[in-house]
DRENROMAR-345793 format. One line per 2 residues: their letters; for each residue x, y, z of C-alpha. Coordinates in steps of 0.25 Angstrom, whole numbers. Layout:
N
a> X/Y/Z | ...
END
This chain:
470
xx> 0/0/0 | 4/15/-1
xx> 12/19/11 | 4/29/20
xx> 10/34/34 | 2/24/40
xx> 13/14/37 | 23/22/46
xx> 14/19/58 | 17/6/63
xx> 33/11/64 | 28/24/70
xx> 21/15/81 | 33/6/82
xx> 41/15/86 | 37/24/96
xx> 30/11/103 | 43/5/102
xx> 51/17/108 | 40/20/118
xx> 37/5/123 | 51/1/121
xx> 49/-11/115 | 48/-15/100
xx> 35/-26/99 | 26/-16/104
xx> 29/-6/96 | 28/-16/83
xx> 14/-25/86 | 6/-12/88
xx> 14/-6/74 | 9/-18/68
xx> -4/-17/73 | -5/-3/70
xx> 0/-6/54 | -10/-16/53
xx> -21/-7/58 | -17/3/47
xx> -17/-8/35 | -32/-15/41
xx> -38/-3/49 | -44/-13/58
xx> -39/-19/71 | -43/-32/70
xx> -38/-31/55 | -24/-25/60
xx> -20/-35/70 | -23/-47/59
xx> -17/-39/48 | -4/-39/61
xx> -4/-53/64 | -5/-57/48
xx> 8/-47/46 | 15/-56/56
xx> 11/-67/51 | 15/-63/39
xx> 29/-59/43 | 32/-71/49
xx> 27/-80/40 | 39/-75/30
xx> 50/-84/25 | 60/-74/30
xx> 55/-69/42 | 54/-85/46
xx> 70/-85/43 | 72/-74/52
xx> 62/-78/64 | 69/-94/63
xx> 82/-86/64 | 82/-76/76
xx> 75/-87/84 | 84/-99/79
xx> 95/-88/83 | 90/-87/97
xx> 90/-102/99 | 105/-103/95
xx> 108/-93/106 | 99/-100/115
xx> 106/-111/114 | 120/-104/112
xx> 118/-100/125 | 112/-112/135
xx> 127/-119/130 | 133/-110/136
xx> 142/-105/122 | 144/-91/122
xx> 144/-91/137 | 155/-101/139
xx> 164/-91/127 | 162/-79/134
xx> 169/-86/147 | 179/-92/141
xx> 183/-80/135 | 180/-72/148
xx> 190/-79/156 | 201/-75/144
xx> 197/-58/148 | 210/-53/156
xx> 209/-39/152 | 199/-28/149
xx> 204/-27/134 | 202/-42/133
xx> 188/-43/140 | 183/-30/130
xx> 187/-38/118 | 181/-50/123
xx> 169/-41/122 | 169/-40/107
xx> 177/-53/103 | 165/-61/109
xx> 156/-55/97 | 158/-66/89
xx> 153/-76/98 | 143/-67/104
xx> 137/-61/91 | 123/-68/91
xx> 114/-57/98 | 117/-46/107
xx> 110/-52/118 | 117/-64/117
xx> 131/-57/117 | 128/-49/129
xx> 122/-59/138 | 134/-68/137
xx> 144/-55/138 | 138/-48/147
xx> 141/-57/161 | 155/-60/158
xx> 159/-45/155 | 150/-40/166
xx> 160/-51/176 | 173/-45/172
xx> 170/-31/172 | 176/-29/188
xx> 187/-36/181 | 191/-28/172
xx> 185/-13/176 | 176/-10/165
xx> 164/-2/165 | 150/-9/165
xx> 145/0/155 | 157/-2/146
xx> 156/-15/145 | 143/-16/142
xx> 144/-7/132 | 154/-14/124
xx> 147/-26/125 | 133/-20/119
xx> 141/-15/108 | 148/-28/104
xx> 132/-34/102 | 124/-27/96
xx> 130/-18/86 | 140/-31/84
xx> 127/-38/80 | 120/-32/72
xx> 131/-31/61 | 133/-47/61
xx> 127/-51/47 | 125/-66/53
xx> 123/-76/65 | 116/-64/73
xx> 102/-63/79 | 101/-50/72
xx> 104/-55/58 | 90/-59/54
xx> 82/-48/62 | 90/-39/54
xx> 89/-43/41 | 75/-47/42
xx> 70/-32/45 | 79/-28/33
xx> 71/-40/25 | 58/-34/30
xx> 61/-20/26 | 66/-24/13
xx> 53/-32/9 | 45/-20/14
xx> 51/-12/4 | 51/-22/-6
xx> 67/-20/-8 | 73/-33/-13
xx> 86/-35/-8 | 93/-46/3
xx> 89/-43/19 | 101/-49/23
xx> 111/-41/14 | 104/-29/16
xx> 108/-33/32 | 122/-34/28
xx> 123/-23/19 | 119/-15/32
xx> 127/-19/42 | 138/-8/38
xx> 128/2/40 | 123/-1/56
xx> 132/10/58 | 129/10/74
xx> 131/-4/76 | 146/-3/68
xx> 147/11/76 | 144/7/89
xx> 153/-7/88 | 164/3/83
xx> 164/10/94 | 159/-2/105
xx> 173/-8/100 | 181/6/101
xx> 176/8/114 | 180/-4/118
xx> 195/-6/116 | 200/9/116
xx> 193/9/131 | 183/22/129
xx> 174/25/140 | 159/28/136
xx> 153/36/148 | 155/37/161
xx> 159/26/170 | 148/18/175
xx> 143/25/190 | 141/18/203
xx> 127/19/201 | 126/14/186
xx> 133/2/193 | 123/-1/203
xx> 111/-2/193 | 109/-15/186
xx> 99/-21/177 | 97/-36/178
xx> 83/-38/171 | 88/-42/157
xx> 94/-55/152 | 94/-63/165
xx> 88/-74/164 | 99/-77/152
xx> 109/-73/160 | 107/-83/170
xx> 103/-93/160 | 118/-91/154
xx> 124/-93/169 | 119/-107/169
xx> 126/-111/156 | 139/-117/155
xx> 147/-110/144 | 154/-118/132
xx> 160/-108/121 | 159/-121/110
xx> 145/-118/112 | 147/-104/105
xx> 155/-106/95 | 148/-117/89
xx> 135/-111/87 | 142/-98/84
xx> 152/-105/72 | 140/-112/66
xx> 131/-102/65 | 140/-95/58
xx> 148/-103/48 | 134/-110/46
xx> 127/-95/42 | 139/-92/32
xx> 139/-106/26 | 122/-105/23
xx> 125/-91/16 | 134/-97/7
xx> 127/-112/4 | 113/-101/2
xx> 120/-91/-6 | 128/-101/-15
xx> 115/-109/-17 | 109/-97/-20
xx> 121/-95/-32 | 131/-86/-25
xx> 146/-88/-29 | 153/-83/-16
xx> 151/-81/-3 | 148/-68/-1
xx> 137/-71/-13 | 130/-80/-3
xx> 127/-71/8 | 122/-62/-3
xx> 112/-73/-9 | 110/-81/4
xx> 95/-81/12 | 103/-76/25
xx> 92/-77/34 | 89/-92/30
xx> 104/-95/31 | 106/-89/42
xx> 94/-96/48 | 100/-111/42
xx> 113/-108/49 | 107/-105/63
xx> 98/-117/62 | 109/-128/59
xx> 118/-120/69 | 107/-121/79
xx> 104/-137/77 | 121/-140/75
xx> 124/-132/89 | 111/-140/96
xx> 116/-151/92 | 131/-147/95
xx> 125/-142/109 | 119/-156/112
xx> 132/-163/111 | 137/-154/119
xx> 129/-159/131 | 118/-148/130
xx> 105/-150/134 | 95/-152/124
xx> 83/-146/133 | 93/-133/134
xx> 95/-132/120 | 80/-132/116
xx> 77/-122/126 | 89/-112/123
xx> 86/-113/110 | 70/-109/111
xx> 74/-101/122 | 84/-92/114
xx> 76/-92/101 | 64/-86/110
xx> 73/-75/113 | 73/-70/101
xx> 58/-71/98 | 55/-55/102
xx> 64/-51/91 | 57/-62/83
xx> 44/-54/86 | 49/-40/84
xx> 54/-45/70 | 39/-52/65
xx> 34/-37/70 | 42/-30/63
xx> 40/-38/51 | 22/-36/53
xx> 26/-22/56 | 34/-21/42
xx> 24/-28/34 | 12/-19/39
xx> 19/-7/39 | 23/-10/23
xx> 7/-14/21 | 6/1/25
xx> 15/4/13 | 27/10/24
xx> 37/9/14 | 28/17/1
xx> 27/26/12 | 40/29/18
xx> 46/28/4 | 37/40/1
xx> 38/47/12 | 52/46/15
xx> 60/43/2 | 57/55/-4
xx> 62/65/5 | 73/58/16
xx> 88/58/11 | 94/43/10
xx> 109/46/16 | 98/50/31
xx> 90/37/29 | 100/28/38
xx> 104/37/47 | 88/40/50
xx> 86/28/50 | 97/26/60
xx> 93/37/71 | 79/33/71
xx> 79/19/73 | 91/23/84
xx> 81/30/92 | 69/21/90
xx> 80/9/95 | 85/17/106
xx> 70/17/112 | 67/3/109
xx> 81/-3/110 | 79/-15/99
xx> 86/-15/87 | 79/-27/83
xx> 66/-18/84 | 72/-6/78
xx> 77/-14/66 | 63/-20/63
xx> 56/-5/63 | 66/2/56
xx> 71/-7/43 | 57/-4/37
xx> 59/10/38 | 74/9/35
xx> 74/1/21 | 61/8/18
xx> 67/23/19 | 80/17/13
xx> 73/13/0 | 64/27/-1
xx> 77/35/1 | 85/27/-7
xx> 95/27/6 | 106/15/8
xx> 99/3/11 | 108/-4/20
xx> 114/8/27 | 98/9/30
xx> 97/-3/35 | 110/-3/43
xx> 105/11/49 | 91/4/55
xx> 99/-8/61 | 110/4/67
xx> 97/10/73 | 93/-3/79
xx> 108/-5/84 | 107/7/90
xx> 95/6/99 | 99/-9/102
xx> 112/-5/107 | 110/10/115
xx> 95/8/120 | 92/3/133
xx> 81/-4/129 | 90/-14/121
xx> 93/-28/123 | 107/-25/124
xx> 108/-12/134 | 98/-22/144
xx> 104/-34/144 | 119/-28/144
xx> 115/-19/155 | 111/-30/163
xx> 119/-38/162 | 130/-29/166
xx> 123/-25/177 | 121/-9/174
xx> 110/2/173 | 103/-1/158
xx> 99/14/157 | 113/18/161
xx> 121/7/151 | 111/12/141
xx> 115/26/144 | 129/24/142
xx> 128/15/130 | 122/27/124
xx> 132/37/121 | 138/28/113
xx> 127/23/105 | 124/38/101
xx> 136/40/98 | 138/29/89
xx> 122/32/83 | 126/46/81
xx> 140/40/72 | 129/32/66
xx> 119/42/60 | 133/49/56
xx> 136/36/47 | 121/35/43
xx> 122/51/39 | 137/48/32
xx> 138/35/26 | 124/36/16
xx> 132/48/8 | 147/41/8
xx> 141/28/1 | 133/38/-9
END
C-alpha cells in the first residue's frame, strides 16, 4: 500500500514505551498491536491480524534457521558450562598470574576461548579477577572496565561462532526484504563490521588504556566500596562453584565448532560452483551452515562428554537449561520480525523514501543513525533491542538517500553497541557490577565518560568517512 504516517506509529510507540518502561517487549506487542489496529480498524481484527503476523514470521525457512541456531547455541553453552570447560581454563591460567602486566593480558588473551557471549565471558572472568584484585592493588572500577570492553565491542565484530551472529544478520535480512533489495544478509554483516566505528573505538582504547596504565576518573571512595549489588546472576554463580573444571572440555567444543563452521562454508560454497575459498563464503547459505556445524559439534561433544564420565541427566538439563536462556531474545527477534512486517503493510518504507530521501543528505545518514539509536539504547540498554527497531529504519533511509549501505548498517549496530555497553540498564553493566561487588549506578557512571568519548569520536567518523570514500 502507499505509505501514509500512519506506518511510523508502531516505532514511535516502540520507542518512547521502551525508554519510558525500560524494557523492549512491551514496548513491541503494543506496536504490533497498535500497526494492526491501523491496517483492520477493528480490535478484535488487529489482535488476529498480530497473532497471524507472528505466525507468519515464524513459519519462514530463514527465521527457522536463526530461531534453531541461537537456541542450539544456548545449549552448547549449557553444556559447556556444567563440565566445567572454561571454568577449569580460566584457573589454570589463573594460578600462572604473577604480575599485574601478566593478569591485565590474561584479560584479553582469554577472548578466544571466551568469545561466545558477553555474558558468558563475564561470569567466568569476573570471580577470578575480583579474588586477585588485593593481590595486586587495582582498582575495582578499573577492572571491570576492561573487562566490559574486551566483551561486547570484542563480539559484535566476530563474523562466526558468536550468539550475535544470527540475531545480527537476520534483522539486516528482514530490513532487506522489506525493501525489496536483493543482495546477501550475511555479506552485508560483513561488509559492516568495519563500519561499527564505536565497537573498534572503544576496543582501541579498552586496549590503550589498559597496558599504557591511564587512569579514567577518580579513585574508587570509601563509600563506593561499601555499596554492593548482589541480585544479578547468582544462582549461575553458584551453580558454576559446584562444577569441577577441565580445560579439555573448552577446547574441544571450541576447535569443533570452529573448524567445523569453516569446512561447511566451503563444502556449501564449492557445491554451489565456487572455485576458491573466499568464493565459498560469498556463495554459501551461512545461517544454514553455521546451523549444520553447531549441530554435529553439539551431538560430537555430547557424545565426547559422556565418555568423559559426565552424566547423561546433567547434560539434557544443561543443555535445555542453557537453550532456554536464550528464548527472551528469541521472542524479542519474532516481535520485531511481526512488528517489521505490519509496519511494511502500512507502506513505511514508500513513506519514508518519500518523505526522507528527497531532502536528508547521504554522507548524515549513519552518523544520524548513529546518535539516535545511541540514545534510545542508553535508555533501554539492549543492543539486541536496538538492533531490531532501527535496521528497518536504517536500510530504508540508506536506499532513499542513496547513503552507504554498509556504513549504515555498521552505524545502527554501533548504536546498539553503545547503549549495551554505557547503559546501566545493560546486561553487561548488572551483572559485572555484581559480580564485583560495587555501586551499579556509580560503575555505570564511571563507565560513561569513556563511552561518550568514544561516541563523540564515532559521530566524527560517521561525519568524515562517508565523504573520504566519495
Amino acid at each position: 500500500m502507499e505509505g501514509t504516517w500512519l506506518s511510523l506509529l508502531p516505532f514511535l510507540i516502540i520507542i518512547p514505551l521502551a525508554i519510558w518502561l525500560k524494557e523492549i517487549l512491551p514496548g513491541l506487542v503494543i506496536g504490533l498491536i497498535v500497526g494492526a489496529i491501523c491496517l483492520k480498524k477493528s480490535v478484535l481484527a488487529a489482535v488476529e491480524h498480530a497473532v497471524l503476523a507472528m505466525l507468519e514470521t515464524i513459519s519462514d525457512i530463514e527465521h527457522i534457521k536463526v530461531v534453531v541456531f541461537l537456541y542450539l547455541f544456548g545449549s552448547l553453552i549449557g553444556m559447556m558450562q556444567i563440565t566445567g570447560g572454561i571454568k577449569g581454563f580460566v584457573e589454570w591460567i589463573a594460578e600462572k598470574l604473577h604480575s599485574k602486566r601478566r593478569l591485565l593480558l590474561f584479560i584479553w588473551l582469554t577472548v578466544p576461548f571466551t568469545f561466545f557471549m558477553p555474558m558468558f565471558r563475564i561470569m567466568l572472568l569476573g570471580p577470578v579477577m575480583k579474588s586477585v584484585l588485593g593481590k595486586f592493588r587495582i582498582d575495582r572500577r578499573r577492572m571491570a572496565y576492561i573487562i566490559d570492553v574486551s566483551t561486547e565491542p570484542i563480539i559484535v565484530l566476530l563474523p562466526a561462532a558468536t550468539a550475535f551472529v544470527g540475531f545480527m544478520t537476520s534483522v539486516v535480512a528482514g530490513a532487506l526484504k522489506q525493501n525489496k533489495i536483493d543482495a546477501s544478509a550475511y555479506q552485508l554483516f560483513l561488509q559492516s563490521l568495519p563500519y561499527n566505528f564505536f565497537a573498534i573505538i572503544a576496543l582501541g582504547v579498552g586496549l590503550f588504556t589498559t597496558f599504557m596504565n591511564v587512569k579514567i576518573g577518580k579513585k574508587e571512595g570509601k563509600k563506593e566500596k561499601d555499596k554492593t549489588n548482589e541480585l544479578h546472576g547468582l544462582g549461575l554463580r553458584k551453580e558454576m562453584a559446584l562444577v569441577a573444571g577441565e580445560p579439555l572440555h573448552l577446547f574441544f567444543p571450541l576447535f569443533l565448532v570452529l573448524v567445523l563452521t569453516f569446512f561447511f562454508f566451503w563444502y556449501d560454497g564449492k557445491r554451489k560452483g565456487a572455485r576458491t575459498f573466499v568464493d565459498a563464503f560469498s556463495l554459501a547459505d551461512a545461517m544454514l551452515v553455521m546451523l549444520i556445524a553447531l549441530f554435529v559439534t553439539i551431538m560430537i561433544s555430547a557424545a565426547f562428554y559422556l565418555v568423559r564420565k559426565q552424566p547423561l541427566h546433567e547434560l539434557i538439563y544443561h543443555f535445555f537449561a542453557g537453550g532456554n536462556q536464550l528464548m527472551a531474545p528469541i521472542g524479542m527477534l519474532l516481535l520485531v520480525w511481526a512488528v517489521s512486517l505490519v509496519a511494511d503493510e502500512l507502506g513505511f518504507s514508500a513513506y519514508v523514501s518519500s518523505r526522507f530521501g528527497t531532502w536528508l543528505p547521504k554522507e548524515i545518514v549513519p552518523a544520524a543513525v548513529f546518535v539516535i539509536g545511541s540514545f534510545v539504547s542508553y535508555f533501554i540498554g539492549s543492543s539486541w533491542g536496538t538492533w531490531g527497531i532501527f535496521m528497518p529504519l536504517g536500510i530504508t533511509l540508506a536506499k532513499a538517500t542513496e547513503a552507504p549501505l554498509a556504513m549504515t548498517i555498521g552505524a545502527v549496530f554501533a548504536s546498539g553497541t553503545f547503549g549495551a555497553f554505557a547503559s546501566p540498564l545493560g546486561d553487561t553493566t548488572i551483572t559485572t557490577a555484581s559480580i564485583m561487588e560495587m555501586d551499579l549506578m556509580g560503575y555505570a557512571k564511571y563507565k560513561l565518560r569513556i563511552s561518550l568519548l568514544c561516541g563523540v569520536l564515532s559521530v566524527l567518523a560517521y561525519l568524515l568517512v562517508p565523504f573520504l570514500i566519495g
